[in-house]
N, C-alpha and C positions, 0 to 999 in steps of 0.2 A: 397111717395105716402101714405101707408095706416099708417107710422107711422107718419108722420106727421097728417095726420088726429087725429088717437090717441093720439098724444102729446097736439093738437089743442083743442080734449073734452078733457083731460084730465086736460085743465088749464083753462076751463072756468066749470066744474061741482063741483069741491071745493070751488065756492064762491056763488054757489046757492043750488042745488039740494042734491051732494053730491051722483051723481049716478057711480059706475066705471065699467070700462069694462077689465081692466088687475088686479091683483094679486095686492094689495099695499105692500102685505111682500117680494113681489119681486122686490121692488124698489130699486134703489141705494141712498145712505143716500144725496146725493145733491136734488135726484128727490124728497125724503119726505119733506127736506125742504123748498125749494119751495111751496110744497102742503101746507104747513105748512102757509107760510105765505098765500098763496091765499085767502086759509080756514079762518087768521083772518081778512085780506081785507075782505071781504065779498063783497057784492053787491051792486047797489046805492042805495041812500036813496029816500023812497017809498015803494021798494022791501021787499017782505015778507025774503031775506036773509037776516041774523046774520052778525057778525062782525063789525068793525069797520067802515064800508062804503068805496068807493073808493073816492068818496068827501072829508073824512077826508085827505089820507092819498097827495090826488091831493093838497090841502090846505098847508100842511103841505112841501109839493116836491116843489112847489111855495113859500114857504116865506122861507125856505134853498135855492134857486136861487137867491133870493133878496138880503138874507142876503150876497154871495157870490159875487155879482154884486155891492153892497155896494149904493142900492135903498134905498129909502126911505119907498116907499109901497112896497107890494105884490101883483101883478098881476098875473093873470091866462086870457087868451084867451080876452088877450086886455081892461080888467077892470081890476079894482081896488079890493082888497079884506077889508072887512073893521077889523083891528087889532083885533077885538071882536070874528069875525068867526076863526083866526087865534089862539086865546087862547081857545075856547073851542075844536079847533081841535088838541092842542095839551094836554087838558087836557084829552079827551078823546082816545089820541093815550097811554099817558098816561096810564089809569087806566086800558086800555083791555093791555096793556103790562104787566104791576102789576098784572094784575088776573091769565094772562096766564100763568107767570112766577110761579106766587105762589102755582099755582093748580099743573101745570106738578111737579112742587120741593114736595110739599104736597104728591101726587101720587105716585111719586117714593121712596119717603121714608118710606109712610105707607106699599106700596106691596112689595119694594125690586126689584121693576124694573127696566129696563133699563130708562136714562133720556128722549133719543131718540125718545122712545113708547110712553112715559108719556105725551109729548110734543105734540106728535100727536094726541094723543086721546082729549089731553085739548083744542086744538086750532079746533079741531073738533065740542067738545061740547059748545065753545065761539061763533063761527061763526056758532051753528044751521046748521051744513054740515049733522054728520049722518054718515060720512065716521070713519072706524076703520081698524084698523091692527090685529083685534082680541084678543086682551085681556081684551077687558071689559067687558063682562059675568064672565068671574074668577077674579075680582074685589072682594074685603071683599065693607060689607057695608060703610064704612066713604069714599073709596074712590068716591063710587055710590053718595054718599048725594055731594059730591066734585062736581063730573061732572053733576050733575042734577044741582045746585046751579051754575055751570057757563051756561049752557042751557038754564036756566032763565033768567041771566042776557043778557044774548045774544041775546035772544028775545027779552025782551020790549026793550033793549038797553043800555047801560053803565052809559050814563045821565041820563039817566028817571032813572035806578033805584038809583045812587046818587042821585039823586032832590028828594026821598021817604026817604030816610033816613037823609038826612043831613039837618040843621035847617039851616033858612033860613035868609040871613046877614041883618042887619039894615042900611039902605042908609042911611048916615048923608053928611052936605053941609062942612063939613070939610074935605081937603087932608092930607094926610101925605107926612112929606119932601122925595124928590124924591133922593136915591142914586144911584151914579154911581158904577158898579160895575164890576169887572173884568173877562172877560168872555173869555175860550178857553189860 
C-alpha cells in the first residue's frame, strides 16, 4: 500500500522535480543507485528535466536488441530508427557518462569523500534534480564551481553545449576506406 506508493513517487521525482518525501541518507546503497541512474535519465525531451532524456537511452535499449537479434536496423514501436538518431544517442549517452564520472571522481578526491555521495550529488546536479544527501553546503569552493558547471551543462543539454564549443567539421564529397573491425 503506502510503500509502494512511496516507491512509485519516489522513481518518478528524480527525473524531474527532485522533490522527496523519506530521508535519502536512509537509503540502502541499491535504492541510491537507482536514484542515481533515474536522476541521469532524466525526463523526455521537451521537458524543462535535465539529464540525458529517456529517448536517448529508449534509442540506445533498441539498437542493443537489434544488434543482439543480428537486425539490420533499429526499431522501436514498429518503425525504423534512422543510424544518425542512433550515433548522436550514443554520443551523448556518452559524454553525460564521462561528466558524471569525472565530476563524482573530481569531487571525491578534492573533499576526501565517499565515492557513493559524490556520485549522487553529481548525477543530481547533471540531471537538474536538486535532490542531495547533504553534503554540499560543506563543499570547499572548486568542488561548487564542479557541480554548478555540471548544472549548466544539464540544462541547456550535453549537445548543445558541445555544438558551443566544439568547431565545426568541413563536409567534403570524399569517403574514407571503410574498416572492418573487431568488436566484443
Amino acid at each position: 500500500g503506502e510503500r509502494a506508493l512511496v516507491s512509485f513517487f519516489q522513481a518518478v521525482t528524480p527525473r524531474t522535480a527532485g522533490f522527496n518525501t523519506i530521508g535519502l541518507t536512509e537509503l540502502s546503497g541499491p535504492s541510491r543507485a537507482v536514484l542515481i541512474v533515474l536522476m541521469l535519465i532524466g525526463g523526455s525531451p521537451g521537458s524543462t528535466a535535465g539529464g540525458m532524456k529517456l529517448t536517448t537511452v529508449a534509442l540506445l535499449a533498441a539498437n542493443v536488441l537489434s544488434v543482439f537479434k543480428k537486425k539490420e536496423d533499429s526499431e522501436l514501436f514498429g518503425r525504423r530508427i534512422k543510424p544518425a538518431a542512433i550515433r548522436t544517442a550514443a554520443a551523448l549517452f556518452m559524454t553525460y557518462l564521462a561528466l558524471f564520472l569525472f565530476g563524482a571522481l573530481a569531487v571525491s578526491s578534492i573533499e576526501g569523500l565517499a565515492l557513493e555521495d559524490c556520485m549522487f550529488e553529481t548525477a543530481s546536479a547533471l540531471g537538474t534534480v536538486g535532490l542531495t544527501l547533504g553534503i554540499t553546503p560543506g563543499l570547499g569552493a572548486a568542488s561548487r564551481c564542479i557541480l554548478m558547471l555540471l548544472m549548466f551543462i544539464g540544462r541547456v543539454g550535453g549537445m548543445t553545449f558541445a555544438y558551443a564549443f566544439l568547431p565545426l567539421s568541413v563536409r567534403t564529397n570524399s569517403k574514407l576506406p571503410v574498416e572492418n573491425v573487431m568488436v566484443g
